[in-house]
C-alpha positions in Angstrom: -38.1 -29.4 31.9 -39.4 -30.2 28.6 -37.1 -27.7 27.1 -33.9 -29.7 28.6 -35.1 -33.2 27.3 -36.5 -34.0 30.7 -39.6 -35.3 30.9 -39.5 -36.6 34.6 -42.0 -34.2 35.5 -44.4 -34.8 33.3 -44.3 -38.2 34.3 -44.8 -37.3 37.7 -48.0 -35.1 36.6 -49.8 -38.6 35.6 -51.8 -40.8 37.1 -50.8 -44.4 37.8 -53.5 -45.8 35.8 -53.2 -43.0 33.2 -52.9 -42.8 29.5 -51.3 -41.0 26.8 -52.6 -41.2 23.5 -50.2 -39.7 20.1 -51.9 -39.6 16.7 -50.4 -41.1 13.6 -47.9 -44.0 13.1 -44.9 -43.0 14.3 -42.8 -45.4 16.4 -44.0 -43.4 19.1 -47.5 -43.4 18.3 -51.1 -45.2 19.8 -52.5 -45.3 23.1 -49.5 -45.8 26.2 -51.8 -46.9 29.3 -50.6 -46.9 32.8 -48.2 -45.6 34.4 -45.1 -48.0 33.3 -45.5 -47.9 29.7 -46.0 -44.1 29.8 -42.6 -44.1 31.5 -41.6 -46.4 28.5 -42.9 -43.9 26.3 -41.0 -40.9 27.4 -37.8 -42.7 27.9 -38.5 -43.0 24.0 -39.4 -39.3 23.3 -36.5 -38.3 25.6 -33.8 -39.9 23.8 -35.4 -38.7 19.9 -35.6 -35.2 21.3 -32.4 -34.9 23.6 -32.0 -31.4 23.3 -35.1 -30.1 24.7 -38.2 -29.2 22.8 -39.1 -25.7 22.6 -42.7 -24.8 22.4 -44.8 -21.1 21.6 -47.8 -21.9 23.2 -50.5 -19.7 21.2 -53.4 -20.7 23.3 -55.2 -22.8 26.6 -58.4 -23.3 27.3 -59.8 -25.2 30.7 -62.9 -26.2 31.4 -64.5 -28.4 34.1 -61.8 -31.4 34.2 -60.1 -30.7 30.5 -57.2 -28.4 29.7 -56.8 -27.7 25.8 -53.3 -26.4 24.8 -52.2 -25.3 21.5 -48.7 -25.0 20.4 -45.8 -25.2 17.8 -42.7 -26.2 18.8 -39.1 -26.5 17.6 -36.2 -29.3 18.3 -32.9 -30.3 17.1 -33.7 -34.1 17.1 -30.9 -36.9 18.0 -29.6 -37.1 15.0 -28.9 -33.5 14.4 -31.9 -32.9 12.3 -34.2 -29.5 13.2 -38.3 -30.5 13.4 -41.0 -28.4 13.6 -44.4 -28.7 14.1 -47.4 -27.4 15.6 -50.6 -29.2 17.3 -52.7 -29.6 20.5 -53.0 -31.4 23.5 -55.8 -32.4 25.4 -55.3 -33.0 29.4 -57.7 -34.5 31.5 -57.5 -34.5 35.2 -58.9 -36.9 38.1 -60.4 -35.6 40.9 -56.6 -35.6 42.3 -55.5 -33.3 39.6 -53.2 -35.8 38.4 -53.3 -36.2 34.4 -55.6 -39.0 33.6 -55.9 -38.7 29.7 -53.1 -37.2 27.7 -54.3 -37.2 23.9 -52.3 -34.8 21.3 -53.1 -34.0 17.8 -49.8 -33.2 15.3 -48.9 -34.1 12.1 -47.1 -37.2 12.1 -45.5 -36.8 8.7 -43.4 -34.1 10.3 -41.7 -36.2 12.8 -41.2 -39.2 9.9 -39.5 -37.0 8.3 -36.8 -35.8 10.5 -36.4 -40.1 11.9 
């Protein structure tokens, strides 16, 4: 889905009271808590990365409640420029196995750049 631009079902992956936390300072980044603003959020990331994202995932780890992913990904952003970038994520589930706690690690100056 993510590879389309649609990010509907991660949305639907989180929990109502979740949160999703992006490092840096990018218009995008800081903590998004609860369901409505993480909605907010992706409508956001949606519409900067409109032609999909394309991701390698080189590893996962899962343990107890957490999932640790590592990536780089690839995008032509909306305004025609190509990003890359690698990083992590780092999911947390309830006891539902919705996502509680989204964090992810990347370099921010990467997506600046390509704004």
């Amino acid at each position: 889905a993510m590879g389309k631009g649609d990010f509907t079902a991660l949305i639907s992956l989180m929990a109502e009271d979740g949160s999703v936390w992006l490092i840096g300072s990018t218009p995008m980044s800081g903590l998004h808590q609860g369901k409505e603003k993480i909605e907010a959020l992706f409508a956001q990331v949606s519409q900067f990365f409109c032609n999909g994202i394309h991701f390698n995932i080189k590893h996962i780890l899962a343990e107890g409640d957490a999932v640790i992913a590592e990536w780089e990904d690839w995008a032509i952003v909306a305004n025609g420029k190509r990003y890359e970038n690698n990083g992590v994520n780092v999911f947390v589930f309830n006891p539902e196995g919705k996502i509680q706690s989204f964090r992810e690690y990347i370099d921010p100056e990467k997506v600046m750049k390509v704004m």
